[in-house]
C-alpha positions as CSV (number, residue, x, y, z in Angstrom):
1,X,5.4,39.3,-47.3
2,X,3.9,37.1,-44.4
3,X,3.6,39.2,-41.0
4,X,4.8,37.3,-38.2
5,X,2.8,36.3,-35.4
6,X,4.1,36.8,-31.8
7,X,3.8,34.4,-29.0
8,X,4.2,35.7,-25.4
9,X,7.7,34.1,-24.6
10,X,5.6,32.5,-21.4
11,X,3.8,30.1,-23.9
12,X,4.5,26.9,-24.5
13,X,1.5,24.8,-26.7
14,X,1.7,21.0,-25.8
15,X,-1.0,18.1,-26.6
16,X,-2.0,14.8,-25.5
17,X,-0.9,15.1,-21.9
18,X,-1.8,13.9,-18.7
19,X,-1.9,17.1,-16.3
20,X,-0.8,17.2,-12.6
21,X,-2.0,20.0,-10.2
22,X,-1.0,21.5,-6.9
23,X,-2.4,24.2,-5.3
24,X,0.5,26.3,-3.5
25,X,-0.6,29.6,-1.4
26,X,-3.0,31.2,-3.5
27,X,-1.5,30.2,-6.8
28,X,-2.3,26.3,-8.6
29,X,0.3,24.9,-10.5
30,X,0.8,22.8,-13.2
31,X,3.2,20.2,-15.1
32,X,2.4,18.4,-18.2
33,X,2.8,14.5,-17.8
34,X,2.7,11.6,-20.4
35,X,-0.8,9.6,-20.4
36,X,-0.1,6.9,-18.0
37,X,3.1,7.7,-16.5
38,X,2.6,9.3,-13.5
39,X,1.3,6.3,-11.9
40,X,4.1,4.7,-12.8
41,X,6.5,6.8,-11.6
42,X,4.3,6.9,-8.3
43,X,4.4,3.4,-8.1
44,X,7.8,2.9,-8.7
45,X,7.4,1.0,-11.9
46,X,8.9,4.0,-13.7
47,X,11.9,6.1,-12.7
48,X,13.3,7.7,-15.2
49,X,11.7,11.4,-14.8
50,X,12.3,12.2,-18.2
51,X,9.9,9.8,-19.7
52,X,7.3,11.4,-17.0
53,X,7.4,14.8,-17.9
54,X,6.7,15.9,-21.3
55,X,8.8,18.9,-20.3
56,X,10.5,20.3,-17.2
57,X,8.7,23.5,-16.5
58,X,5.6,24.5,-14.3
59,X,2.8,26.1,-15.6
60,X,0.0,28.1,-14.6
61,X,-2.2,26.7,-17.3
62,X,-0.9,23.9,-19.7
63,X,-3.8,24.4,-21.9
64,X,-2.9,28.0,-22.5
65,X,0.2,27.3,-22.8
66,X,1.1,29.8,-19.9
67,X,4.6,29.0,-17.8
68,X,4.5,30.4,-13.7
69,X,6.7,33.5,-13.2
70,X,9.7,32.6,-11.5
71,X,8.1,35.0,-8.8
72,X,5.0,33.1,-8.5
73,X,7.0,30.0,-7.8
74,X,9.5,31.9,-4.9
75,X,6.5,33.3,-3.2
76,X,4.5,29.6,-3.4
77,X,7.5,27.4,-3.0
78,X,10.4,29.6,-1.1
79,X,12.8,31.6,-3.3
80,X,16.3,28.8,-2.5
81,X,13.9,26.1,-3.8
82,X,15.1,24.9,-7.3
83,X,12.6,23.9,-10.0
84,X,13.4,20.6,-10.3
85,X,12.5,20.2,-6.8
86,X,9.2,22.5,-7.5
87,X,8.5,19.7,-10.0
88,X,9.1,16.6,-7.8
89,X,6.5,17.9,-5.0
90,X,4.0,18.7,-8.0
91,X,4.3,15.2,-9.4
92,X,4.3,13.1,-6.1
93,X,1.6,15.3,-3.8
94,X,-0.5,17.0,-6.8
95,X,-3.6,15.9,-8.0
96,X,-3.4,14.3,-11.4
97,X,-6.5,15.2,-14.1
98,X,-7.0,12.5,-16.7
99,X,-9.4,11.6,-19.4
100,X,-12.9,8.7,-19.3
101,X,-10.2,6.4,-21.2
102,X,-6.9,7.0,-18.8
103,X,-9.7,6.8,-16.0
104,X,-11.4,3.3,-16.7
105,X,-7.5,2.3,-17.4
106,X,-6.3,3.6,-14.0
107,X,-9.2,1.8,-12.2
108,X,-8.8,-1.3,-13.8
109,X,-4.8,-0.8,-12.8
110,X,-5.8,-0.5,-9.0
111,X,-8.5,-3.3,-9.2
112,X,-6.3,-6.1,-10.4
113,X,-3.4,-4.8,-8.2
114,X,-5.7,-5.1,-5.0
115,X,-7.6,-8.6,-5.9
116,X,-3.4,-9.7,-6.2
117,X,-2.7,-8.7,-3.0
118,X,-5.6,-9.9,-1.3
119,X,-5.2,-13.7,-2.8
120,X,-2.2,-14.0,-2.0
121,X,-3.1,-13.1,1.9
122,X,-5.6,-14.9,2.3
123,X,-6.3,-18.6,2.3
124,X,-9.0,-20.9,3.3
125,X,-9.5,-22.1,6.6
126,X,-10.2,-25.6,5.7
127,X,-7.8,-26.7,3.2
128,X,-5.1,-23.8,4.1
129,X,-5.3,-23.3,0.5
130,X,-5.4,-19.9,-1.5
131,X,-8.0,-18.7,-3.7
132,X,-7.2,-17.9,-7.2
133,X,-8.0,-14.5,-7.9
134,X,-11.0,-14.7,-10.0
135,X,-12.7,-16.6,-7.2
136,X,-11.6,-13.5,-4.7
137,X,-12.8,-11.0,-7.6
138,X,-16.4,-13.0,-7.1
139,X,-16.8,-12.6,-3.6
140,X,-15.8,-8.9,-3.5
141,X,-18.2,-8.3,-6.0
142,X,-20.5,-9.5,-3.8
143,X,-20.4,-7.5,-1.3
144,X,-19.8,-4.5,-3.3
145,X,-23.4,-5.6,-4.7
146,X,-24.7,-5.9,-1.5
147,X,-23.3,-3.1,0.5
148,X,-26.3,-1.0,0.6
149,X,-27.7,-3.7,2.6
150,X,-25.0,-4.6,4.7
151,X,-25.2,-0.9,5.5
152,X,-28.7,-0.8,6.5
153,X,-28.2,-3.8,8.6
154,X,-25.6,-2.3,10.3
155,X,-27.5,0.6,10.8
156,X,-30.6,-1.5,11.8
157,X,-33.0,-0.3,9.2
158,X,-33.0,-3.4,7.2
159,X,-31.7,-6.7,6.3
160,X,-28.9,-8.2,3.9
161,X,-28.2,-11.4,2.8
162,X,-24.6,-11.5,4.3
163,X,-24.3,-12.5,7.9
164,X,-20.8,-12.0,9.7
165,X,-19.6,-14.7,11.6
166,X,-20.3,-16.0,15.0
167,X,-16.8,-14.5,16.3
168,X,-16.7,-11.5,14.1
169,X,-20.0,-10.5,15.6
170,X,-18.6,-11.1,19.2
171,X,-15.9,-9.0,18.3
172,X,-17.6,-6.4,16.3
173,X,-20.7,-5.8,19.0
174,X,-21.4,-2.1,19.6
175,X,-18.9,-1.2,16.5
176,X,-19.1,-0.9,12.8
177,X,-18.9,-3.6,10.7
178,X,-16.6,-3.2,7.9
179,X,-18.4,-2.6,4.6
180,X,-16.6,-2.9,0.9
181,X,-18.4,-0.8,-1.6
182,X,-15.5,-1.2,-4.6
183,X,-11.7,0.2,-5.5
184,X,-11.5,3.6,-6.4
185,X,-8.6,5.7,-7.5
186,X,-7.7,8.2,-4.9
187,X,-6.4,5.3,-2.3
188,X,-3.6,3.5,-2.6
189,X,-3.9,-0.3,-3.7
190,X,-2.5,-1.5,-0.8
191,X,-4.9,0.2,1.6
192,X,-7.6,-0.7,-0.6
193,X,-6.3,-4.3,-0.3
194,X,-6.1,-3.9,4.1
195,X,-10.0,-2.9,3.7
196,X,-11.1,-5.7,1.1
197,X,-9.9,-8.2,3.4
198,X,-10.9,-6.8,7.1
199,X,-14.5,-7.2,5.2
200,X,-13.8,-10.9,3.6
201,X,-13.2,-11.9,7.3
202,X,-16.0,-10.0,8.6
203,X,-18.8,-11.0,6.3
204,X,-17.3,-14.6,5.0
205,X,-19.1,-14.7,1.6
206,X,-16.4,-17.6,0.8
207,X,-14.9,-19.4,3.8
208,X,-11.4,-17.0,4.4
209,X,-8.9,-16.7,7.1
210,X,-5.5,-14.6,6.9
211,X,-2.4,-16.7,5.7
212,X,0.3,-17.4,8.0
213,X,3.7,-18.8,7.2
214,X,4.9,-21.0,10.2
215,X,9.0,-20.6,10.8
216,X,11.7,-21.3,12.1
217,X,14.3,-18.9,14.1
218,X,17.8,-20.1,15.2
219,X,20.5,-17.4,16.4
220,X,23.3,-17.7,18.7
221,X,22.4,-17.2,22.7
222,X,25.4,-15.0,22.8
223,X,23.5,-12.4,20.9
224,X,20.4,-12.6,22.4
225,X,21.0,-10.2,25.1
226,X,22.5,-7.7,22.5
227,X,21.5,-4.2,21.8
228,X,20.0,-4.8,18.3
229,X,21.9,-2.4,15.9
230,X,19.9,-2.9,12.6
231,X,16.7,0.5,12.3
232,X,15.1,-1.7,10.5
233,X,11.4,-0.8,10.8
234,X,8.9,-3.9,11.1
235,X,5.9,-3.6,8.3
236,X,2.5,-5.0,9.0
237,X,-0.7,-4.5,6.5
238,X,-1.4,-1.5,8.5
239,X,1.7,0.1,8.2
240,X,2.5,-0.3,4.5
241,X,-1.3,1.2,4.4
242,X,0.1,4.2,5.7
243,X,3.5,4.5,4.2
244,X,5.1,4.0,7.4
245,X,6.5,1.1,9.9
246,X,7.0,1.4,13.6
247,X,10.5,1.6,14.7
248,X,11.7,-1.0,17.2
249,X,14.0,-1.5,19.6
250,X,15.5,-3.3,22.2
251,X,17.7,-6.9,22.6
252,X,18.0,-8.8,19.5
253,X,15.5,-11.5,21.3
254,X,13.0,-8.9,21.9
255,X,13.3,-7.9,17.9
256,X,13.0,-11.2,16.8
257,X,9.9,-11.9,18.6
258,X,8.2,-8.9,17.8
259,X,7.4,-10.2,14.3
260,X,6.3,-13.2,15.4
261,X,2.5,-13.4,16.3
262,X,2.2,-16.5,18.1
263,X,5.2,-18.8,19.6
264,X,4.8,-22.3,19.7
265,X,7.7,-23.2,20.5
266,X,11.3,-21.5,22.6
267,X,14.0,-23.8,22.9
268,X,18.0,-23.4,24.3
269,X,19.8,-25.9,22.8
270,X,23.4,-25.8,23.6
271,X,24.9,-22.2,22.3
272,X,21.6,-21.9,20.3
273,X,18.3,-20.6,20.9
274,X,15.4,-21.9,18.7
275,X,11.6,-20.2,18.3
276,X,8.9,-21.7,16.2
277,X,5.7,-19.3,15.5
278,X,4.1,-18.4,13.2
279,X,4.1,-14.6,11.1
280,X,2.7,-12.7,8.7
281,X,4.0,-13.4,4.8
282,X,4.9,-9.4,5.2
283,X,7.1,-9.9,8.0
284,X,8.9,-12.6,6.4
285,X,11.6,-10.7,4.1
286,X,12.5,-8.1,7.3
287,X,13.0,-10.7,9.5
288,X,15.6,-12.6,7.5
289,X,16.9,-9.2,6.9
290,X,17.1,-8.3,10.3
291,X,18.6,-11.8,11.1
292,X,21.6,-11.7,8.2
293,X,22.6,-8.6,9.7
294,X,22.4,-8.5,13.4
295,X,23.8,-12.3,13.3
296,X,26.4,-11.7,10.6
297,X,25.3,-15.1,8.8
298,X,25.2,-17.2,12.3
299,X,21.4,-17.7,12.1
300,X,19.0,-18.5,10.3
301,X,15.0,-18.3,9.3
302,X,13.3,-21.5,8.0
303,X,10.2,-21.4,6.6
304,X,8.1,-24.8,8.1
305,X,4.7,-24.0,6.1
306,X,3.7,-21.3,3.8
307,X,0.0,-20.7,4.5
308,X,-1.3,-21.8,7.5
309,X,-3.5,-20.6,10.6
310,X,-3.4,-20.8,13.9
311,X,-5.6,-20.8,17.1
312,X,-7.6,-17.9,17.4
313,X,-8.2,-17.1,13.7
């Protein structure tokens, strides 16, 4: 007769996972993930939870098998705080192990993702067009190449090939000059994308400037003077960087031309008021936002030119 062989009831075997760790007082934690997923799910792309998790529980090791003791998990994560919720602050703040393969995949995920965002903010100065992305691939790779000596320059123990720009230098006198050595996985693509392009300007390996979209604002002069009601929260580069927008207030004028950069143009005309300026792409979708709502439909945003720049670019 076969003997049975007992597993500690604590054990559960799984394979071909993608792990996600935390470590919680003195204790780390574990859940086991599908292979690609958790970006995903961090991203956004993905938001159904149970095609994340291979299965709800935390471990203590998920390559022993070995589940955390519901006391290890009150004295770590507070004894009210259900597992679920455990879970969610593994998946979103832990830090996620993965294989050469998922690795090279992840990079190349964040790569593409930033040379995306960066061509479609950026244009050049000249023909106020934008660069397709294998041309803004190029010049990254340049510098990447040649930030050892940018570095050095900086640094003044050498010389690289890349110059900055007459009014970058101005600017950047007595401070450092932003360097791009490559994406990497632990920042987001976004952030990634703010520092590729602070260096694009800075160095000009190709002729670049940011893109502006030139517009049009109409909205009744009977609101002007308003309280603005909306909490919308106004996104520049820096903020989505961060996660995070600064919250405005004040009259719906004062709102409306805090997203835009430069006015060209103010103008009453009858029971109308009219501003031309110009903003950045990012602003564009919160401002009409901000205008539907706070005008009910009574004004309007028109968008005059896509990419174009302005004095003191």
């Amino acid at each position: 007769m076969p003997q049975n062989i007992n597993q500690p009831s604590n054990q559960i075997r799984l394979t071909n996972v993608s792990l996600v760790r935390l470590k919680k007082g003195k204790k780390r934690f574990e859940i086991a993930c599908y292979k690609n997923k958790v970006l995903e799910y961090r991203s956004g792309v993905e938001t159904d939870l149970d095609n994340v998790l291979q299965i709800p529980n935390v471990f203590l090791s998920v390559s022993k098998g070995q589940t955390a003791p519901s006391e290890d998990l009150k004295k770590a994560f507070g004894g009210e705080t259900p597992v679920h919720d455990i879970i969610m602050e593994i998946l979103k703040k832990g830090e996620m192990q993965v294989g050469e393969k998922e690795r090279h995949a992840q990079l190349e995920r964040v790569h593409n993702e930033v040379i995306d965002i960066v061509a479609g903010k950026l244009v050049d100065p000249r023909s106020k067009r934008v660069y397709t992305t294998g041309m803004i691939d190029k010049a990254l790779d340049q510098l990447s190449s040649q930030g050892g000596a940018v570095q050095k320059t900086e640094e003044g123990k050498g010389s690289g090939t890349l110059t900055p720009t007459n009014g970058e230098s101005s600017k950047e006198k007595g401070k450092e000059m932003p360097i791009w050595t490559g994406v990497v996985t632990t920042k987001s693509a976004k952030s990634q994308a703010l520092d590729a392009m602070k260096a694009l300007i800075a160095w000009q390996p190709i002729p670049v400037t940011r893109a502006r979209m030139r517009l049009r604002v109409t909205c009744p002069t009977s609101l002007l003077k308003q309280a603005a009601k909306g909490q919308t929260k106004r996104e520049t580069d820096e903020d989505d960087a961060d996660g995070a927008g600064e919250k405005l207030t004040g009259t719906v004028k004062d709102r409306i031309l805090s997203y835009v950069e430069q006015v060209e143009t103010q103008d009453t005309m009858g029971s109308e008021w009219e501003v031309v300026g110009f903003v950045e792409p990012g602003a564009f979708k919160v401002l009409g936002e901000f205008i539907g709502g706070e005008t009910k439909g009574r004004g309007r945003v028109e968008v005059l030119d896509m990419a174009v720049t302005h004095e003191g670019d």
